[in-house]
C-alpha atoms as one frame of an Amber mdcrd trajectory, in Angstrom:
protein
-121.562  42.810 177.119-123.529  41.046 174.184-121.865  37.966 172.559-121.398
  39.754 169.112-119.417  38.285 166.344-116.314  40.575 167.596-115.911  39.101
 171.106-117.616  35.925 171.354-115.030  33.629 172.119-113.935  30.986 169.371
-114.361  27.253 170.388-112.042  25.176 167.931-113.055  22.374 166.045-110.540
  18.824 167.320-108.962  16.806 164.592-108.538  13.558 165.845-105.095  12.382
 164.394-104.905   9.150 162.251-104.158   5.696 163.293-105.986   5.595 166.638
-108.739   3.387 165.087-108.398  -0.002 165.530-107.820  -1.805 162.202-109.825
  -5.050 161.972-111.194  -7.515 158.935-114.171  -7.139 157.651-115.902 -10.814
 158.145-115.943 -12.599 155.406-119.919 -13.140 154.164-121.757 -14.519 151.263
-125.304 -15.938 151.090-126.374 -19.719 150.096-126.334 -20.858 146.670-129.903
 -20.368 145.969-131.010 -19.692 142.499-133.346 -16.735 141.705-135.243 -19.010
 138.939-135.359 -22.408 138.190-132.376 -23.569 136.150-133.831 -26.012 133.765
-132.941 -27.752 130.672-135.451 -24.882 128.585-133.361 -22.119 130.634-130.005
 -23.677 128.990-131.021 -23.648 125.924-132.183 -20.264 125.720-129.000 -18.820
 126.838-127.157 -21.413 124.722-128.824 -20.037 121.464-128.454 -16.497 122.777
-124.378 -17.193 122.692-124.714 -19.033 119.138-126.050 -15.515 117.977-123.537
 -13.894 119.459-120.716 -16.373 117.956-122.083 -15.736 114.551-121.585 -12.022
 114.759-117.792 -12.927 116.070-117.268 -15.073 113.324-118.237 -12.847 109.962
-116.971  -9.296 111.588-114.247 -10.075 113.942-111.381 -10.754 111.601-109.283
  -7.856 112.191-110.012  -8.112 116.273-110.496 -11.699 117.368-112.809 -10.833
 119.700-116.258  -8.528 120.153-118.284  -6.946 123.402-121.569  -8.425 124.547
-124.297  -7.579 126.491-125.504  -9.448 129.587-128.763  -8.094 131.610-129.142
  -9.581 135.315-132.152  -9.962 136.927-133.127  -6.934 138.948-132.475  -8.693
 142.204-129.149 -10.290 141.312-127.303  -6.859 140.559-125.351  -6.743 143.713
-121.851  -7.283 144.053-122.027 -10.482 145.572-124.070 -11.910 142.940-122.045
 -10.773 139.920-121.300 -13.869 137.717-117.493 -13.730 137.790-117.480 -17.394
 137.963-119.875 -18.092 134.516-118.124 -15.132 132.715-114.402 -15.267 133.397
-111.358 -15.010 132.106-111.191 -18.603 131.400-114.662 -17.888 129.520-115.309
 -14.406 128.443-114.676 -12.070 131.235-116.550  -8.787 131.802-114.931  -5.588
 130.807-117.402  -2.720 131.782-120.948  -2.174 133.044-123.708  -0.003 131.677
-126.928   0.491 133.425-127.702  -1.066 137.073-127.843  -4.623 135.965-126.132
  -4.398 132.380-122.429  -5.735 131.853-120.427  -5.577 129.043-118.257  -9.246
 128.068-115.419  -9.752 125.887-116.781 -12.678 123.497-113.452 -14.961 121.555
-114.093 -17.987 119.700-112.529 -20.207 122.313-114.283 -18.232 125.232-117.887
 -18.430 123.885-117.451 -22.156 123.126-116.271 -22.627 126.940-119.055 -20.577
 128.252-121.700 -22.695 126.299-120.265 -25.768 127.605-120.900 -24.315 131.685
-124.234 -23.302 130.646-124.951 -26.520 128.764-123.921 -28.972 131.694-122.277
 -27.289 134.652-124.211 -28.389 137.975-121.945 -26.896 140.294-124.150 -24.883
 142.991-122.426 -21.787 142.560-122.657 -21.606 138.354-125.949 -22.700 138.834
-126.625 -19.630 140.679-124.872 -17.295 138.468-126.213 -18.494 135.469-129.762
 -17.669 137.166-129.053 -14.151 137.386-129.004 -14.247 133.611-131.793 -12.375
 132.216-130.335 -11.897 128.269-127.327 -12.396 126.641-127.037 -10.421 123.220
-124.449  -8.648 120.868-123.810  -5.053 120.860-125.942  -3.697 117.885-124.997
   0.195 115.848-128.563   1.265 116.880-127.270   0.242 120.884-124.251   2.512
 120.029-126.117   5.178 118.467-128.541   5.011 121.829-131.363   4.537 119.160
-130.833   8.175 117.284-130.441   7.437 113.657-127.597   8.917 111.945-129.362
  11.702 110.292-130.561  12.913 113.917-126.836  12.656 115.695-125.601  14.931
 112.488-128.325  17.307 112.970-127.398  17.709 116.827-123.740  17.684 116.267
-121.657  21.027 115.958-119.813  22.071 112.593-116.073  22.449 112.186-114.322
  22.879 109.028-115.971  20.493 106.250-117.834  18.071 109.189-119.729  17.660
 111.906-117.758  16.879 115.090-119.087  13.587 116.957-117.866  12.104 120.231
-116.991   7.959 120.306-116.222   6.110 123.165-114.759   2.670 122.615-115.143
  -0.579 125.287-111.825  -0.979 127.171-111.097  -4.597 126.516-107.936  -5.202
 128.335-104.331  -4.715 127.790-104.099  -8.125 125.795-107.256  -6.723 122.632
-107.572  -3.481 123.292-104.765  -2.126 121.005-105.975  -4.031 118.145-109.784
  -2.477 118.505-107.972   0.846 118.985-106.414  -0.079 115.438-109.383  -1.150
 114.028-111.259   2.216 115.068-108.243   4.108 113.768-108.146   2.106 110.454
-111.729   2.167 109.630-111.535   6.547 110.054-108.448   6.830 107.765-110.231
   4.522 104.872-113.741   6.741 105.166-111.154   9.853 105.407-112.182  10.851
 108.713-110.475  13.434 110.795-109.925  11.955 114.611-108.047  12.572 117.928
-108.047  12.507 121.500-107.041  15.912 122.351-108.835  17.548 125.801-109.317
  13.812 126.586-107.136  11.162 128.769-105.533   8.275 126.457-107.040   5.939
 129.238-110.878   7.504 128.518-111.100   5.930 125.036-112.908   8.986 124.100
-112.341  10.053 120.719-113.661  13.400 118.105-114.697  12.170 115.062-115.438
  14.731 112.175-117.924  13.092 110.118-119.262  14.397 106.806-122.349  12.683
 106.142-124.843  10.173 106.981-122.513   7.080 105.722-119.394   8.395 108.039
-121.518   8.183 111.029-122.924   4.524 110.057-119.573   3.401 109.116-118.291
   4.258 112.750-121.484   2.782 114.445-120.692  -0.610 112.842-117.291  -0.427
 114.000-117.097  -3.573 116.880-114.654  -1.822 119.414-117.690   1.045 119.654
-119.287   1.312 122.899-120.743   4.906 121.865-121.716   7.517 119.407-123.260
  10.644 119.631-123.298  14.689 118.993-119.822  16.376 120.541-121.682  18.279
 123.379-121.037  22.092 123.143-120.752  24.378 126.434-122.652  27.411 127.132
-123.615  30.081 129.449-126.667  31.759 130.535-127.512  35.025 128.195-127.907
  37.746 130.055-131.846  39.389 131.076-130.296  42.578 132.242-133.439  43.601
 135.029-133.624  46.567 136.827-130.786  48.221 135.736-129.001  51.455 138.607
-126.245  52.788 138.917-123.120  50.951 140.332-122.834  51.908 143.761-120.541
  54.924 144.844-119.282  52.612 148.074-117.746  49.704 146.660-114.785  48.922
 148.689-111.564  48.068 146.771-108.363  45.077 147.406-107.114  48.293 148.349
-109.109  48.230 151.593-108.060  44.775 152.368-106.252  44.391 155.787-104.588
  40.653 155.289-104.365  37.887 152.526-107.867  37.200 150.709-108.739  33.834
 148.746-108.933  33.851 145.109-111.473  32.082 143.215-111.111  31.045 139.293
-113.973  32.201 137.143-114.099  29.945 134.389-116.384  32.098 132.283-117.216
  34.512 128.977-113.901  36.732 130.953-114.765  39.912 133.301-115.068  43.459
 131.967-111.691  45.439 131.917-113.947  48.958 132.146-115.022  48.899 135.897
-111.779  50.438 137.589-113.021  49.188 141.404-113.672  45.512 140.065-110.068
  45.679 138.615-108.437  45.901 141.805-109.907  42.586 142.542-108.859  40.731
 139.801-105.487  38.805 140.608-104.808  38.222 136.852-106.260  37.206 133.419
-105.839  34.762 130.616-108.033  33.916 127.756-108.585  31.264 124.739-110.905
  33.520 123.032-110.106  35.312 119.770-110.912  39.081 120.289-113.740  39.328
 118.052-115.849  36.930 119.672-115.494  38.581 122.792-118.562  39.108 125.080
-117.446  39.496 129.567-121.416  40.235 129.954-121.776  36.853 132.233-118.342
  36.537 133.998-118.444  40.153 134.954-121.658  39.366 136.634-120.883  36.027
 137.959-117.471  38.135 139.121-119.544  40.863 140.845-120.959  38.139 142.939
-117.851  36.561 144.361-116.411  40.259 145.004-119.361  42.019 146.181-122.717
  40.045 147.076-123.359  41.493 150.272-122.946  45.065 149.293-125.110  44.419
 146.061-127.644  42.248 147.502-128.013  44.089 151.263-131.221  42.232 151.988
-130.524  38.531 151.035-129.290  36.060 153.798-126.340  33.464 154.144-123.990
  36.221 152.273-121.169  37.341 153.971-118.918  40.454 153.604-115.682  38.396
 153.466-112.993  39.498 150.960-112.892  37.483 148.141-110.927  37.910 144.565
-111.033  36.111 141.299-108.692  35.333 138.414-110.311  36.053 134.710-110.179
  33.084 132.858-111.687  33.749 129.890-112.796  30.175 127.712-116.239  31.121
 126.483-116.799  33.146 123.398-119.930  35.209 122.972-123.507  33.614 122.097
-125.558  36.723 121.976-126.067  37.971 118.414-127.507  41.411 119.654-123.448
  41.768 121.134-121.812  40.981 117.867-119.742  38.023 116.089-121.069  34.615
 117.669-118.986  31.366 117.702-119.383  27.976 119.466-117.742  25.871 121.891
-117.313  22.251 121.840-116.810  20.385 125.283-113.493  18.963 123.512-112.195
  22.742 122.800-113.426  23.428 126.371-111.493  21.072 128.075-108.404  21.961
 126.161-108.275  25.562 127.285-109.254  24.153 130.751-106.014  21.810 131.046
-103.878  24.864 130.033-105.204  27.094 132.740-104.420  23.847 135.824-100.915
  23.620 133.972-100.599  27.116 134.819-102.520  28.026 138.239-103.475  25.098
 139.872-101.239  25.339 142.703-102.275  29.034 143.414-106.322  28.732 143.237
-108.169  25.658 144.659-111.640  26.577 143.805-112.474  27.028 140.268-116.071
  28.175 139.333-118.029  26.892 136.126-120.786  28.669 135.511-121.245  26.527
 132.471-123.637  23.701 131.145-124.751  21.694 128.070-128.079  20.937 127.127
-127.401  16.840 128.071-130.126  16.371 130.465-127.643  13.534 132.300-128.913
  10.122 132.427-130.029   7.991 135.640-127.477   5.231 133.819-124.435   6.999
 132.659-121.713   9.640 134.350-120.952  12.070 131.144-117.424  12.094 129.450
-117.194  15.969 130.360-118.209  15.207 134.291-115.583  12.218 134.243-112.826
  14.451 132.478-113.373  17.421 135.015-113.314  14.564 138.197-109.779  13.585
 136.599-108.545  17.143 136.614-109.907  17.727 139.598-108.091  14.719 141.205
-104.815  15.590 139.431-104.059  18.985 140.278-106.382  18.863 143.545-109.222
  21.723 143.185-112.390  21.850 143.089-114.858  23.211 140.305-118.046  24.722
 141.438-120.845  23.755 138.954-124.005  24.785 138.502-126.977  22.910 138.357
-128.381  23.886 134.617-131.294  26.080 134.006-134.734  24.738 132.392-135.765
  27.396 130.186-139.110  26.359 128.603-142.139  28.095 129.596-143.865  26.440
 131.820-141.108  26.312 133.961-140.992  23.901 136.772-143.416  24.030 139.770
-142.544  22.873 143.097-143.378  20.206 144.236-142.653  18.894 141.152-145.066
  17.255 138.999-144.091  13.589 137.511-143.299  14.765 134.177-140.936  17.671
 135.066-139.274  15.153 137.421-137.720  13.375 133.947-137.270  16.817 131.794
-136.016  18.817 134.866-132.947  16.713 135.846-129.809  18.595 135.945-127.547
  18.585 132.653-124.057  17.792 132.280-121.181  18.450 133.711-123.538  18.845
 137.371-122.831  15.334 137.073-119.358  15.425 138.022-118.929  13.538 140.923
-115.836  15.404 142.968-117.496  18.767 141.678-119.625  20.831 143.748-123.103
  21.427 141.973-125.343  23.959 143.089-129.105  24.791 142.468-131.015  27.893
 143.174-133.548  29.196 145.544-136.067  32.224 145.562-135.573  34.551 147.629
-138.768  36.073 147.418-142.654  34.811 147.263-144.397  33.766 144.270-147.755
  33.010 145.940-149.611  32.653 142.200-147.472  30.479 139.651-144.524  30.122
 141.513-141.966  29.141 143.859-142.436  30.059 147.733-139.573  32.210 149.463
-136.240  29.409 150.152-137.793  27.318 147.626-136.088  25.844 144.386-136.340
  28.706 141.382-138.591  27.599 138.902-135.730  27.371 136.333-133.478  25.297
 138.784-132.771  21.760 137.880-132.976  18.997 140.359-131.390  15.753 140.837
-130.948  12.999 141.184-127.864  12.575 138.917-126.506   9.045 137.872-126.829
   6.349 139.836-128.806   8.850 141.953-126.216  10.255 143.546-127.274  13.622
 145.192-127.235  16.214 142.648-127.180  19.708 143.116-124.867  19.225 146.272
-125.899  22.610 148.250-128.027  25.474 147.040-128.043  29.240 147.237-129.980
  32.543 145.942-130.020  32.816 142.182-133.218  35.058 141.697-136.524  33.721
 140.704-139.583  34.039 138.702-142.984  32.626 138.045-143.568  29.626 135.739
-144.537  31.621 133.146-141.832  33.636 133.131-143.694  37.024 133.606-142.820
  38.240 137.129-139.021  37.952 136.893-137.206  38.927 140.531-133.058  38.137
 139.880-130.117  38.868 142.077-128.136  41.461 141.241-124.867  41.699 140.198
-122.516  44.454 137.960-123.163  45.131 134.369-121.241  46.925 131.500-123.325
  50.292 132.682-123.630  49.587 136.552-125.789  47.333 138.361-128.531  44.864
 137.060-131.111  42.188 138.008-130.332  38.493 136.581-131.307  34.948 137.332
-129.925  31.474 137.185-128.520  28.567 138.626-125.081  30.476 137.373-125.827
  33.313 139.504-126.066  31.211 142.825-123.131  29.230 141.911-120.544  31.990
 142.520-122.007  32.308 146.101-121.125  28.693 146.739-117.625  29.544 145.646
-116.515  32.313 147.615-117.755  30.165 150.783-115.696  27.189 149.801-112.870
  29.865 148.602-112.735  30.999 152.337-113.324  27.486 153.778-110.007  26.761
 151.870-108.447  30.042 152.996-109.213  29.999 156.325-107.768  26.634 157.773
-104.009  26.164 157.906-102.517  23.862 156.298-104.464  24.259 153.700-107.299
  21.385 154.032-107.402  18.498 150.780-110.223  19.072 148.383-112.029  15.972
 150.387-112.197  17.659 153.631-112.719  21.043 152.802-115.773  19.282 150.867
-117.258  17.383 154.136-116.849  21.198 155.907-118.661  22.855 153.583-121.496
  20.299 153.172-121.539  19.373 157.123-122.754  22.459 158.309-125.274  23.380
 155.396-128.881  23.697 156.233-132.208  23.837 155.084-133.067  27.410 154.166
-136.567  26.514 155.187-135.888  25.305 158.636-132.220  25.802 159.460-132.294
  22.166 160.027-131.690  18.795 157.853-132.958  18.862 154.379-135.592  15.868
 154.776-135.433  12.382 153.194-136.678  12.751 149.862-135.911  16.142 149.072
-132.045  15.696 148.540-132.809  16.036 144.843-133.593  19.846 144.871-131.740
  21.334 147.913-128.844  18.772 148.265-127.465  19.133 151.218-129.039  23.000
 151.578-127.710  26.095 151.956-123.617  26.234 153.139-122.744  28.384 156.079
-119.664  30.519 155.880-116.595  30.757 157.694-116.128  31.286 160.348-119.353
  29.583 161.768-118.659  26.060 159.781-115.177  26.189 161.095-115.973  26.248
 165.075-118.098  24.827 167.945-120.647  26.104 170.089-120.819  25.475 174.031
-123.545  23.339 173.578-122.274  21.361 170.340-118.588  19.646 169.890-117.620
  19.108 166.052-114.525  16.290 165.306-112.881  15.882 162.356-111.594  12.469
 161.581-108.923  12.494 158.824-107.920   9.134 157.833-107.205   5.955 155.327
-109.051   2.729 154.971-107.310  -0.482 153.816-109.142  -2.870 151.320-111.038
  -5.632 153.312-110.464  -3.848 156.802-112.695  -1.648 158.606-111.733   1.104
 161.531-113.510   1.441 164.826-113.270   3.469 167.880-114.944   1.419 170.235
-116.343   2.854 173.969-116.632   6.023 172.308-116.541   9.377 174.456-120.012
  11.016 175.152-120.521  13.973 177.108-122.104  13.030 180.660-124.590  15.941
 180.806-126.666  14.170 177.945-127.130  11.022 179.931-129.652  10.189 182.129
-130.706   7.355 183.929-129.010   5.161 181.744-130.370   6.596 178.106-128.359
   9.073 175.822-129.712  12.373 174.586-129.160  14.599 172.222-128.647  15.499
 167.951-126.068  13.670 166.201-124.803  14.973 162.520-122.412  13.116 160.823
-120.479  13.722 157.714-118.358  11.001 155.473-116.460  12.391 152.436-114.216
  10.939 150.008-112.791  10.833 146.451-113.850   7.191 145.206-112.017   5.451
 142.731-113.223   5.668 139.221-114.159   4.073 136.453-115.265   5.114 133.140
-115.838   1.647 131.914-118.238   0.989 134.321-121.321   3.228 133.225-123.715
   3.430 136.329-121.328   2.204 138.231-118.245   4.308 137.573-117.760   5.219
 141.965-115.690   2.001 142.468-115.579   2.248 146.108-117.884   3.268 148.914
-117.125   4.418 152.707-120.033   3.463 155.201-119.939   4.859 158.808-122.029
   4.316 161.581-122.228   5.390 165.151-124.336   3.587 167.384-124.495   2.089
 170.591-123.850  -1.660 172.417-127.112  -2.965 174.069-127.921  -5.883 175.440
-130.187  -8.214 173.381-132.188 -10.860 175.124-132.828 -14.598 173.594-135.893
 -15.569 174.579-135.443 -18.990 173.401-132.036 -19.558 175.030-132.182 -17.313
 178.004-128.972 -15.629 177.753-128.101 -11.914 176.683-125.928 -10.929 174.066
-124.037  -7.098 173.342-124.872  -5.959 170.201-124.162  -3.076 168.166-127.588
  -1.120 167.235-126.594   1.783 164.640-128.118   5.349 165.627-126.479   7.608
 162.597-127.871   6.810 160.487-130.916   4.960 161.917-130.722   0.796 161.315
-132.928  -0.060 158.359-136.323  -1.130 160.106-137.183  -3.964 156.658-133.657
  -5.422 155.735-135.696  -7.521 153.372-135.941  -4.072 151.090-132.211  -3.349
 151.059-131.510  -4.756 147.474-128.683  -3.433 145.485-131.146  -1.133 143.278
-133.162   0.191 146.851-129.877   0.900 148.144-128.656   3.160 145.371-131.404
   5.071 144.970-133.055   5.396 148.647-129.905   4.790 150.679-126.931   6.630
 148.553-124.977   3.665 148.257-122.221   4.755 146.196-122.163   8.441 146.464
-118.884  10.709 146.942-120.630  12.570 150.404-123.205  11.718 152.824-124.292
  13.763 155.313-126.370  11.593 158.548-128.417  12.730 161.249-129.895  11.058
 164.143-132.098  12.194 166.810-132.164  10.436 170.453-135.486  11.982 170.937
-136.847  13.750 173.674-137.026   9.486 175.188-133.478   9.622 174.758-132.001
   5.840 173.405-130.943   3.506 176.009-127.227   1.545 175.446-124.206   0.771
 177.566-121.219   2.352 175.382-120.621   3.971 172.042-119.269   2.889 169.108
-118.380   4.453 165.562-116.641   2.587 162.807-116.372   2.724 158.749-115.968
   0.413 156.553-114.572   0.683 152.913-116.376  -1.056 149.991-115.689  -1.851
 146.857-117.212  -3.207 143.217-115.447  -4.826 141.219-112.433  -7.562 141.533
-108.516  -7.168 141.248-108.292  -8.589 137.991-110.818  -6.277 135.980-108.901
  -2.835 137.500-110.248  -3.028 141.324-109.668   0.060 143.553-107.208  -2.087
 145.857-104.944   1.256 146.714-105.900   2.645 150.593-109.182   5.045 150.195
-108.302   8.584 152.190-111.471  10.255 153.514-112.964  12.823 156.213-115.433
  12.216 158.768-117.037  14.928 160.472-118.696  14.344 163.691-121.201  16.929
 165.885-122.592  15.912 168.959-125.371  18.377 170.109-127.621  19.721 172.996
-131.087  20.827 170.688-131.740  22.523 174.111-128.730  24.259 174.366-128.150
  24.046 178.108-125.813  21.159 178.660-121.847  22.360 178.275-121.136  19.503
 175.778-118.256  21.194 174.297-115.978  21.455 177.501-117.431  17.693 178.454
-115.853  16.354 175.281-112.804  18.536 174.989-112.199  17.115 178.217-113.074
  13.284 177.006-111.276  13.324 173.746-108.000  14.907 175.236-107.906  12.008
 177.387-108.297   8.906 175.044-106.803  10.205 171.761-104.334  12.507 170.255
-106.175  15.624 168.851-105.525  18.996 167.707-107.346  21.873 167.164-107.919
  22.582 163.857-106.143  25.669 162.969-108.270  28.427 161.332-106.247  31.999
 160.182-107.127  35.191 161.457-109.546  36.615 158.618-108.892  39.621 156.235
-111.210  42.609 157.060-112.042  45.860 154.687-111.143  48.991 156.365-113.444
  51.680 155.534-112.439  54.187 153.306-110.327  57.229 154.803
């Protein structure tokens, strides 16, 4: 009898249960004294007169505050952690109080702090300030045309959206500690009410120090930019979606099955969109309810009913694309986003502000019913290399407070030519993805073609031409997985879309929107399926652990992150069991501040060792929700999980003549040039920092020789206690698959049997699926 999909038999995935690692310190490290530069009596100086400046701006504008921010640039090899000068700029001097770019703090400068400071740099020979004060490159004060990211303020009006008698801009103050930072907040608040400007923090946290501003003219907005407690000013971002192309319109198939047909309980997934068409009676069984912000004459459910469609019914609409499944899926109509297609009547605008209002209702209201929300939404903010956005860090808080996840998509470049692939250098910079793909706990998702464009455009499984690509700040891996959205040629004239439903029936459309919903329904079933429902963090690491390169089926490869992410997700039930040749664990766990975990003499299935070397594929998945911080910039992921699994070998010394076990990492590989792995490679060639990482690692068809296995993480973190440090436990999932590439050895039973016998493991429990019964 063939192994179909109806009796092949279902090989569980093992969760291993928590607290069977051992718990150890992390050794305590630190590097020699050893200045970058030369610290001389010219270096002083320099610095000394760059604090005079600074102490001159303090003392003719800091009367109402008592103190002001500065800016310090390190030197580009001095921006790691352990070379941050906490010692120079303390809190018995001026301590720091945020972080911009890789390399940029932000210090609170007082009167009596400055003139300390100016004494250390003036005479202080200790080795360790003379080391910090070489990572110096510039110390300066925070200037309006810093604040205004050098826009004047006749260009920030221009970009900013109208409401009522003003233009609506967004301002971000420094956080300056419990002990100043009401007084700048009263500053800020007193210099709005004497230029009679209309402010709040609604749609915001009081923590973000994110304020609206409604400014009326060119004065308001310099007023504000000279305003000390500042850190930002710019255009309130406004939220759209894609307007409709409406391709190859047909009639809405006759078939459609109906929640009527359902056997069993279906997931549900939020569509956070222009709301879903009331007119299509077969969609309408699917929808499990509706709300809406939007006033009735602005109106438009062109896009959500499409995006809806494709959650509901992709297979049956799209019969010929891959990586689709027929599962049941249903959505709730949340309707936020008012029309922006004149041809379809009144128009009105969005603001992310009013966005993230009607947003927090929503979670209020359905959060504990529907984990996976999908946004189909973007700005125009191309995000910066430097800076997380204020609406990706407000959708990471929601997202860690009522515990979903929003599916984002990646953005769509729209200017003819569109993007080529490869990529040339200047699309690289103009095609990044826009905010909120940013959003760090958020799922962002790019598209691929699912057809050839041999002449001016992209191959079959390659990234659309409209798709935006990574990476996103810090260079964290941005889109996070991929999937169909149509396609077309750079210059826009052969247009092939995916299709979807319509107001008439069925139509052609493409975007990074359109592959988004796709992305949903997977991680809607992923969520579904397993019982108790999984945490937002592990049903994350599932969904990116078994994706795949549409190309190859296999790892996307180094370099290449930045336009398929991880690749293309597979769906329940296949990235929720094991194969005979493959065993999958799932490591659920907590890591303390300044320990690591380790499972030391790790099991490994017999049949894929031989004469003394280990064989076979190892993939490896870490996942977790860092702590954040907005204050921060660049570095707003606080903490970091590293995990390696590796082997003992025995390491001879020529010199001395004696062996010695040590650990060699194989997942990922050991760096071969440690002397590269500064703080800046490590960010952007290594992920350091990022939310999910997925690791491979080959023992080659010379297999890797070693004498027992070892896997351990470790838990990182940036900054210290006293400026806000992440010192709570960090929860995360690791997903670990040990593979035959043959497929002949029986590495599942091997390790069933192995991990059964040294830990305490359970299978991890996936629900019977819902099926559609055909009609009667």
């Amino acid at each position: 009898m063939p192994n179909t999909d109806a009796t092949r038999e279902r090989l569980p995935i093992k969760l291993v249960l928590p607290k069977q690692g051992k718990e150890r310190p992390v050794p305590a490290g630190g590097s020699e004294a050893k200045p970058f530069v030369t610290v001389n009596r010219a270096y002083r100086a320099r610095l000394q007169k760059e604090v005079a400046a600074v102490r001159q701006l303090l003392t003719t504008q800091a009367k109402d505050t008592s103190s002001a921010p500065m800016r310090v640039k390190l030197r580009t090899k001095a921006v790691a952690k352990s070379h941050r000068p906490t010692g120079l700029f303390s809190d018995s001097t001026c301590p720091i109080i945020g972080a911009g770019k890789l390399g940029e703090l932000f210090v609170k400068a007082t009167p009596r702090g400055l003139t300390r400071l100016a004494r250390n740099i003036e005479i202080n020979e200790a080795k360790s300030i003379v080391k910090e004060i070489s990572t110096v490159e510039v110390i300066e004060p925070i200037t309006p045309l810093f604040r205004r990211r050098h826009l004047s303020p006749i260009e920030i009006l221009k970009k900013s959206p109208r409401r009522g008698d003003g233009f609506v801009l967004q301002v971000r103050l420094f956080d300056f500690g419990q002990e100043d930072q009401e007084k700048h907040i009263q500053n800020f608040q007193s210099v709005c009410e004497k230029q009679n400007l209309v402010f709040d923090q609604n749609g915001y946290e009081n923590g973000s120090q994110v304020f609206a501003v409604r400014c009326k003219d060119v004065n308001d907005v310099e007023v504000v930019s000279n305003t000390l407690g500042v850190r930002s000013i710019k255009p309130m971002p406004s939220i759209s979606t894609l307007r409709p192309q409406v391709l190859n319109t047909r009639a809405l198939p006759s078939d459609l099955p109906t929640a009527g047909q359902v056997e069993g309980d279906f997931p549900v997934v939020v569509v956070v969109d222009s709301g879903i068409s009331d007119q299509i009676p077969e969609l309408a069984t699917w929808i499990a309810g509706r709300k809406s912000s939007v006033a009735p004459q602005y109106r438009n459910p062109g896009h959500g009913t499409f995006v809806a469609g494709l959650i509901c019914w992709p297979s049956r609409l799209n019969p010929t694309l891959t990586g689709i499944d027929d599962s049941p899926c249903g959505v709730f109509d949340l309707q936020v986003m008012p029309n922006y297609d004149a041809d379809k009547g009144d128009t009105e605008s969005i603001t992310e502000q009013e966005f993230l209002i009607a947003l927090k209702t929503a979670l209020d209201q359905y959060a504990n019913k529907y984990k996976v929300w999908n946004l189909s939404i973007g700005t125009t903010d191309v995000c910066s290399l430097d800076e997380f956005s204020t609406l990706a860090e407000q959708l990471d808080n929601f997202q860690e407070q009522y515990k979903v996840s929003f599916v984002i998509s990646a953005g769509n470049y729209d200017t003819p030519p569109l993007l080529s692939y490869p990529r040339t250098a200047a699309q690289l910079a103009t095609g990044r993805v826009t905010s909120p793909a940013d959003s760090v706990l958020g799922i962002t998702v790019g598209a691929i073609s699912h057809v050839d464009h041999p002449n001016g455009g992209p191959k079959k499984n390659e990234p659309s031409a409209f798709s935006r690509h990574g990476a996103g700040p810090n260079y964290i891996i941005k889109p996070d997985v991929v999937h169909y959205g149509g396609t077309c040629s750079t210059d826009l004239i052969l247009r092939n879309g995916i299709r979807s439903i319509d107001a008439t029936g069925s139509a052609e459309d493409l975007g990074t929107s359109f592959a988004t919903p796709l992305v949903s329904r997977t991680l809607a079933q992923i969520y579904h399926c397993i019982n108790p429902t999984p945490s937002p963090v592990m049903a994350r690491a599932l969904l990116t652990h078994h994706a795949r390169d549409p190309r190859s089926g296999q790892r996307v490869p180094d370099g290449q992150e930045n336009f398929f992410g991880f690749g293309v997700p597979t769906n329940p039930p296949y990235c929720l069991e094991c194969t005979p040749h493959s065993a999958t664990l799932v490591f659920d766990d907590t890591l303390r501040p300044g320990y690591f975990l380790e499972w030391d003499d790790f099991p490994y299935p017999p049949s894929l060792k031989r004469n003394g070397r280990y064989f076979g594929d190892i993939w490896m998945t870490v996942a977790f929700s860092p702590s954040r911080g907005a204050r921060w910039g660049t570095e707003y992921c606080e903490s970091h999980i590293e995990a390696h699994f590796g082997v003992h070998r025995w390491v001879e010394s020529k010199k001395k003549k004696t062996k010695t076990l040590t650990f060699a990492g194989l997942v990922p590989p050991e760096h071969k040039n440690p002397g590269q792995l500064y703080e800046s490679y490590q960010v952007e060639n290594l992920r350091k920092w990022a939310p999910v990482d997925l690791l491979f690692g080959s023992m080659g068809p010379k297999g890797e020789r070693g004498e027992r296995w070892r896997l351990y993480v470790r838990l990182l973190t940036r900054h210290s206690s006293e400026n806000g440090a992440p010192s709570k436990p960090q929860p995360f999932s690791l997903i670990l698959t040990i593979a035959d590439p043959l497929k002949t050895a029986p590495v599942y039973d091997e390790m069933v049997q192995l991990i059964q016998s040294r830990f305490q493991v359970e299978n991890l429990t996936v629900r019977a699926a819902a099926r559609i019964r055909a009609k009667s």
